[in-house]
N, C-alpha and C positions, 0 to 999 in steps of 0.2 A: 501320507496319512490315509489310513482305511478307516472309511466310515461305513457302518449299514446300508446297502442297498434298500431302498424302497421295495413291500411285498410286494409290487404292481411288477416290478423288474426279475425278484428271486422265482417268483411266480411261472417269469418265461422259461421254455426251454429254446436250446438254439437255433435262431435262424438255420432253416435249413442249409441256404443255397452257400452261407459262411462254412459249414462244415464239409460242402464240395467242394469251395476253393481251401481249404486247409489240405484233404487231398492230393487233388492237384499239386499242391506245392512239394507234398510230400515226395509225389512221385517223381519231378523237378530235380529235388532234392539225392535223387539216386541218380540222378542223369539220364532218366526215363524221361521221352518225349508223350505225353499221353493224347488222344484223342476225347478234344473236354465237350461232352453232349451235358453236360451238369445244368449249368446255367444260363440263363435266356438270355444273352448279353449278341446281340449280331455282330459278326465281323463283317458285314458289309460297309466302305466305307458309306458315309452320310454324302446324298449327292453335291457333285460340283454347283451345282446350281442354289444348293442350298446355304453349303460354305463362302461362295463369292459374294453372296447377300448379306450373312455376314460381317463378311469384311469391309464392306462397303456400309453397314450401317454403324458399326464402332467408329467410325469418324460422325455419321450424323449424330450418332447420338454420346458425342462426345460430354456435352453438358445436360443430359437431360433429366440426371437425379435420379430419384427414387419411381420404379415404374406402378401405376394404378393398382392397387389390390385385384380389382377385378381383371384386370388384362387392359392393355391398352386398344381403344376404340379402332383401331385400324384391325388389329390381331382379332379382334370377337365378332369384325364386321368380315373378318374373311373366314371366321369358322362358321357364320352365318351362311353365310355364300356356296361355302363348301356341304354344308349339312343339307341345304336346299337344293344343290345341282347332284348331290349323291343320293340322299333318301325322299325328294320332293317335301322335305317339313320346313314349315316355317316357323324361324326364330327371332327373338327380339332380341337384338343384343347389349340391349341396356338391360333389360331384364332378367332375363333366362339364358345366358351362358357367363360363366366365369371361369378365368382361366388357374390352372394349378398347376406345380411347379413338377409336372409327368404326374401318371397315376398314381402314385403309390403315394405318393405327399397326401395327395386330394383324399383317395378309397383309406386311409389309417386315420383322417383327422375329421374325414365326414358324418361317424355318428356323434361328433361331438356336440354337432348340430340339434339335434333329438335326447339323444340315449340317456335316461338318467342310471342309476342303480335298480337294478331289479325289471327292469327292461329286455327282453328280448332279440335280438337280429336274429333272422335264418340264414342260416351260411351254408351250401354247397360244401363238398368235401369229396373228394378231392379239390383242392381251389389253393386258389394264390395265397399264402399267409396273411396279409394283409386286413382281409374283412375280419377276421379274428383278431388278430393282434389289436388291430382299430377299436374293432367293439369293445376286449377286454382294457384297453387306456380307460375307457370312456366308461367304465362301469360297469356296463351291461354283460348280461350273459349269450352266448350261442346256442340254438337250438340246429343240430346239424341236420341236413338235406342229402344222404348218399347218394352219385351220380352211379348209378350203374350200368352196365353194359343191355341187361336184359329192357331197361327201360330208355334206352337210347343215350342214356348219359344226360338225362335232363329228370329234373326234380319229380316226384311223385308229390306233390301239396296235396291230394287226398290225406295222406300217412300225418300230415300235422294236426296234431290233437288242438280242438278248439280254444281250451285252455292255453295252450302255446302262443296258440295265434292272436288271441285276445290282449296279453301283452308284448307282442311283439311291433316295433315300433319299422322295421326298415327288414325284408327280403333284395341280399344279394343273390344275382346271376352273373354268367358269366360267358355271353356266346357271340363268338364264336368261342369255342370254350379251350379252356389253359388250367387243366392239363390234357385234357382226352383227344382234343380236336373236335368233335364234337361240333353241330352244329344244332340252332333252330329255327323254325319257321316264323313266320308274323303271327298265324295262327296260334300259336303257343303264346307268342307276347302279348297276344289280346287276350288269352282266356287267363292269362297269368295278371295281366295289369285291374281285367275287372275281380280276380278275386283277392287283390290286394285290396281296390277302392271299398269292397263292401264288407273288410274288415279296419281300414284305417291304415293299412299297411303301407309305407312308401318302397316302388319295386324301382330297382337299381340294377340297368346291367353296364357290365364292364365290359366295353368295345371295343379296346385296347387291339384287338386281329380283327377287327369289321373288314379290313383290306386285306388278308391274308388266307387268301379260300381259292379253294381247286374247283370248288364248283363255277354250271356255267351261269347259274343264274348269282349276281352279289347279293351276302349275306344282309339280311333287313337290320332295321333300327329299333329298340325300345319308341322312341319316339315316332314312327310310325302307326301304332298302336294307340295312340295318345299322348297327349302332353298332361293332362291334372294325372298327378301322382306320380310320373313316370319321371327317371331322372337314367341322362347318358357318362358315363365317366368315357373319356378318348384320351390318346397318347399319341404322341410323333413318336416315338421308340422303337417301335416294329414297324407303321407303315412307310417311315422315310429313315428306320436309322440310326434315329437322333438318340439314343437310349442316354449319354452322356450330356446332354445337353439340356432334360429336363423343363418339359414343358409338353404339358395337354392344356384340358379345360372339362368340366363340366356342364350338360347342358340338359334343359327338363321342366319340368313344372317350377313356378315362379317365385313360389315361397320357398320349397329347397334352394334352392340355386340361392336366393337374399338370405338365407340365414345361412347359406354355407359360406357367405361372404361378411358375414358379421364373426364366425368364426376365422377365417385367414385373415382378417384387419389385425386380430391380434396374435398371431400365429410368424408370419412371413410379410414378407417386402416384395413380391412379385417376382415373377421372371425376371431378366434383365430385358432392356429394350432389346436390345441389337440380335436377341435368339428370339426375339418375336415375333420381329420383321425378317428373320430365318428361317422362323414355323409359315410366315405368310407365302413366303415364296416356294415352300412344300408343297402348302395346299394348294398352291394354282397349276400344280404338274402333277401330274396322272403317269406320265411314260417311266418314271426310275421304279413306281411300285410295281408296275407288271413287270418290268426288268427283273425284281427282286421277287416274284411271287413266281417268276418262269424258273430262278433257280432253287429255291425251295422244292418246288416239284420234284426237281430230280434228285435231291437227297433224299427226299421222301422216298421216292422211287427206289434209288438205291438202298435204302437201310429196309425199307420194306420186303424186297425182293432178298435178301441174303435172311433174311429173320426167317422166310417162308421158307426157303431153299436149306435151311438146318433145322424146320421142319417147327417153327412156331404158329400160333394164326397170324392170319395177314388184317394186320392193326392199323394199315395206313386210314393218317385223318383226312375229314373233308376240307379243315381248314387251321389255322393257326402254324406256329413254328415248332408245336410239339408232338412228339410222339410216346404214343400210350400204351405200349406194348405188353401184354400177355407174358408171362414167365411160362416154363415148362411145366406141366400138373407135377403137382405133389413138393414143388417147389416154391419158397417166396423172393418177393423182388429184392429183397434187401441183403439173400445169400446168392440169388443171380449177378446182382448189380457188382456185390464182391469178389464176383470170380469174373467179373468184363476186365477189374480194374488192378487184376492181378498183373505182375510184370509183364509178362510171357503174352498179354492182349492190352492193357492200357488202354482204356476203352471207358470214360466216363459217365454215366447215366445217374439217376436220382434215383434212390428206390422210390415206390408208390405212397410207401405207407408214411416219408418221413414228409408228406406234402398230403397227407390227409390227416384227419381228427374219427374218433370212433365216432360212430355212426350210432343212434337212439337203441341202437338193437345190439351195441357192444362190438360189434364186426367193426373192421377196419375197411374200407373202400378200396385203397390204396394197396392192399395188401399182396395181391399175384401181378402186379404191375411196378414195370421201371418206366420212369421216363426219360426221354433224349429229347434234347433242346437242337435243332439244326441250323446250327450256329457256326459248327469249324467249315472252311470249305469244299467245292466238289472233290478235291484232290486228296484232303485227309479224310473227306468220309468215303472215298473209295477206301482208304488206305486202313479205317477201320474197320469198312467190310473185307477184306482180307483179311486180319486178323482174327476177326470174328469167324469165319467159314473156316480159316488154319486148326482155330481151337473150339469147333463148336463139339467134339467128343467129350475133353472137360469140360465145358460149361453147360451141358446136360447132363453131364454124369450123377 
């Protein structure tokens, strides 16, 4: 039986990152092995340390039902712990964190919290689909933020017209940033959090890579900056892994954080225990993430160095798992991207433009840019820079 889709659904267009693994398969499908930089999915295994915990709590918590909306008091007592021995903030964790089932659950069903119809969010663009997607469930419209290169890749909030801002209810960020790498100072999170408070604005960054940065000093906190107004979205996904396993938290000023928990009461059933008491023993180890941020490096390094070496600019980020690369002038990302993942290189990237929204001014952000996710290992990203340096005459031509 076919019934009508709902306009809220006809409305979308495709998930990006489903139409890179359709790709993908395609290429499968010929008996091309490809090189998938498409989507942000790590093949690092999840540490042993993590797994053995585990396993070891699916017997405690053999009987233990339905887990807390909010997270269970041991799980929110150790993101406490952890947000205080990383950024120095302190949190309450009966108040001000709650756990979501990884970010993308939390950042798509967070302005349901706020956002009525006719409401506003400012959304970054190039950016994770999600604060879009989320804002258009919930009603609301986007007023887009382009991240540009000339401005560091971080928001120009002068360029929003008062009007805009006046109904806008929640400004997403996103830094350490996904897609550029990108990163920002505390500096910015303060001058950004006081001209949210003295418009009403709740400012949200999404810290999803707070642990995946090349620099030497580590990336700061929203919460840093303050807590009234300020709200953190975090993930074990990238910093230990877990991408399958589903499980962050939210944590921030005290009214967001209880009404975003009056929203998931009727939403979801929590994590399961036993990946909570999995996330806990994450966060008490420090050594698998520099493990995991030492080999990043070097794919960075490599895809870096071959991009420069066939003569593109040198786009390596400060931080995150992705790279934001520059196309050849007079080209866009989405006939580069096509000619990576032609037979003959099997080379998968995202173009820029199908992970941005046009920009207040019509321009696309996303547009002379591909991205790669550094996700396959050192061995097939060597083995894509080789291909890529074999065929870099076609795919400048």
């Amino acid at each position: 039986m076919r019934l009508p889709r709902s306009n809220r659904l006809q409305a979308l267009e495709s998930y990006p990152f489903a139409v890179i693994n359709e790709k993908v398969a395609e290429l499968r499908a010929r008996g091309i092995e490809p090189v998938d930089f498409g989507v942000g999915d790590p093949r690092t295994p999840t540490p042993e340390i993590v797994r053995e915990e585990c396993k070891t709590a699916l017997d405690r918590h053999a009987t233990s039902g339905y887990p807390p909306y909010k997270g269970s008091q041991p799980y929110r007592e150790a993101v406490a712990a952890w947000v205080k021995r990383r950024f120095g903030v302190e949190l309450d964790p009966e108040t001000q964190i709650t756990s979501t089932i990884g970010s993308k659950e939390g950042i798509f069903n967070f302005p349901l919290a706020y956002v009525n119809p006719g409401d506003v969010v400012l959304c970054p663009t190039p950016a994770y689909p999600p604060y879009v997607r989320g804002t258009q469930f919930a009603g609301g419209s986007c007023y887009f933020l382009p991240l540009l290169a000339e401005n560091d890749f971080l928001p120009d909030l002068d360029a929003v017209p008062e009007a805009v801002a006046r109904k806008a209810k929640i400004l997403w960020l996103n830094y350490p940033n996904s897609p550029t790498g990108a990163v920002a100072t505390l500096d910015f999170f303060k001058r950004t959090l006081e001209w949210g408070r003295e418009r009403g604005i709740l400012v949200v960054n999404d810290e999803a890579y707070s642990e995946i940065s090349f620099q030497d000093e580590p990336h700061p906190s929203i919460l840093q900056a303050g807590i009234e107004g300020a709200l953190s979205f975090q993930s074990m996904s990238k910093r230990s892994a877990m991408t399958g396993w589903r499980i962050g938290w939210t944590a921030g000023d005290t009214d967001a954080v209880l009404a975003f928990r009056e929203v998931k009461t009727n939403i979801d059933s929590g994590t399961p225990w036993f990946i909570q008491d999995a996330a806990i023993a994450a966060l008490q180890d420090d050594a698998h993430v520099k493990a995991m941020v030492k080999e990043y490096r070097i794919k960075r390094d490599l895809l870096a160095d071959t991009f420069v070496g066939i003569g593109l600019p040198d786009c390596r980020p400060a931080a995150t798992i992705h790279f934001w690369q520059r196309v050849p002038e007079g080209m866009d990302g989405l006939t580069f991207a096509q000619r990576l993942v032609e037979p003959g290189v099997a080379v998968v990237g995202t173009p820029g433009a199908w992970i941005s929204d046009p920009a207040p001014d019509g321009g696309n952000p996303g547009h002379s840019y591909v991205r790669f996710s550094l996700v396959p290992t050192i061995e097939e990203t060597q083995t894509a820079c080789a291909r890529i340096k074999a065929n870099a005459s076609k795919l400048l031509a």
